[in-house]
C-alpha positions in Angstrom: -19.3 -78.7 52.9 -22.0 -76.0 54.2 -23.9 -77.8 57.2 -27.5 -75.7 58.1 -29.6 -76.2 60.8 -32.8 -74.3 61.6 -33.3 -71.1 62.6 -36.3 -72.3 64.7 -35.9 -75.1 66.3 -31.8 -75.5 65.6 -32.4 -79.3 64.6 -29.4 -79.9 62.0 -30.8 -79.8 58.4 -29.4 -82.3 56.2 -29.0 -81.5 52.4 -29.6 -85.1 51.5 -33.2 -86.2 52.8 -34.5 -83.0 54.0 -35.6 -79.9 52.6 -34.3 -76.5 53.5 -36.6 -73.2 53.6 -35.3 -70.0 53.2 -37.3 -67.1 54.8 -36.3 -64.0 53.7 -37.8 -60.6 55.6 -37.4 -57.1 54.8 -38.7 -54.5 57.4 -38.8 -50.7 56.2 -40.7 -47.4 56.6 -43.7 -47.2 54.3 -43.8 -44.1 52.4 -47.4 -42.4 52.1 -48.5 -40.3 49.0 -49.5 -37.5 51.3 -45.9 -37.3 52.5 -44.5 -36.7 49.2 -46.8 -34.0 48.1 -48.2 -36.2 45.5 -51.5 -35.1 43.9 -54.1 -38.0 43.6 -55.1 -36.7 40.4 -51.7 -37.7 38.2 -51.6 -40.6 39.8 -53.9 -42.4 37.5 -52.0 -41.4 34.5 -49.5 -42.9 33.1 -47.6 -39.7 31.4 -47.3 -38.2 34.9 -44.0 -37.3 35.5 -43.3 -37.9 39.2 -39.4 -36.8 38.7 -40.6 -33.3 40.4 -42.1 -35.1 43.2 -39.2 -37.0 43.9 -37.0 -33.9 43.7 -38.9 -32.1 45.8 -38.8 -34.9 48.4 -35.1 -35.4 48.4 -34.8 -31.5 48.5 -36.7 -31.4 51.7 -34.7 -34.1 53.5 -31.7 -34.0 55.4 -28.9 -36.2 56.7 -30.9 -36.9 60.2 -33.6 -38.3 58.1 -31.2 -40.1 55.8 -29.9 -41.8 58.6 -33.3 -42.7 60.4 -34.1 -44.2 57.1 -30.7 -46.3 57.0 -31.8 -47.3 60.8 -35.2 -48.3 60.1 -34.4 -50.9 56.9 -33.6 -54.3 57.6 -33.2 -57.3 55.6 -33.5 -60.7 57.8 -32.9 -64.5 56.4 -33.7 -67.7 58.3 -33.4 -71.3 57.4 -36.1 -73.5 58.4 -36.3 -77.3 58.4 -39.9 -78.7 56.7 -41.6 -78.5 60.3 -40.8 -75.4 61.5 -41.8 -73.8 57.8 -45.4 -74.7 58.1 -45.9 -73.4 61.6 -44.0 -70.2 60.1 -47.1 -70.0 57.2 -49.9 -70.6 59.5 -48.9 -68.2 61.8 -46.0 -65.7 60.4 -46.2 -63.3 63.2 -46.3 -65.8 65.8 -49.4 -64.5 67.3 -51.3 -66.1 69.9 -53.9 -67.5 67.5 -56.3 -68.7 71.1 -59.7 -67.3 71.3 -59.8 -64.7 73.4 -63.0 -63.5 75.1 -64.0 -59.7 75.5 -66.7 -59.0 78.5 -68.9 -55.7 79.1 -68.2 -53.8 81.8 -71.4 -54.0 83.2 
């Protein structure tokens, strides 16, 4: 039998009476339209073939980039007991959420 606990706060989760949360995460570079060459003027239609685009893109890489790409991707999962899930939607980033106060420098 599979026995989770959370990911948070490492308090067993039991499969009977409580409810498990899976968070899943996926971290990767954001690819800009100006980076591929795109024109902003076939991106409205829908016959636009961006096949070239994407040719051209691949073209102009090489294996260093491939391999910064492969760095940069990530795929995270966490369990998390009932608790610990609804601190994780209020505050996903686990910023300090306290008001802060910004003075002159007069």
């Amino acid at each position: 039998m599979l026995h989770y606990s959370c990911d948070s706060c490492k308090r067993p989760i039991d499969h009977v009476s409580d409810v498990r949360h899976v968070v899943k995460i996926e971290v990767f570079p954001a690819v800009e339209d100006q980076a591929c060459g795109c024109q902003d003027s076939d991106a409205g239609t829908a016959d636009a073939d961006h096949l070239e685009d994407m040719q051209d893109v691949l073209e102009h890489l090489d294996e260093s980039d491939l391999a910064d790409l492969d760095d940069s991707t990530r795929s995270l999962r966490f369990d998390l007991c009932d608790a610990c899930r609804q601190r994780f939607v209020k505050n996903p980033l686990g910023i300090n959420l306290g008001k802060q106060l910004y003075f002159s420098n007069n």
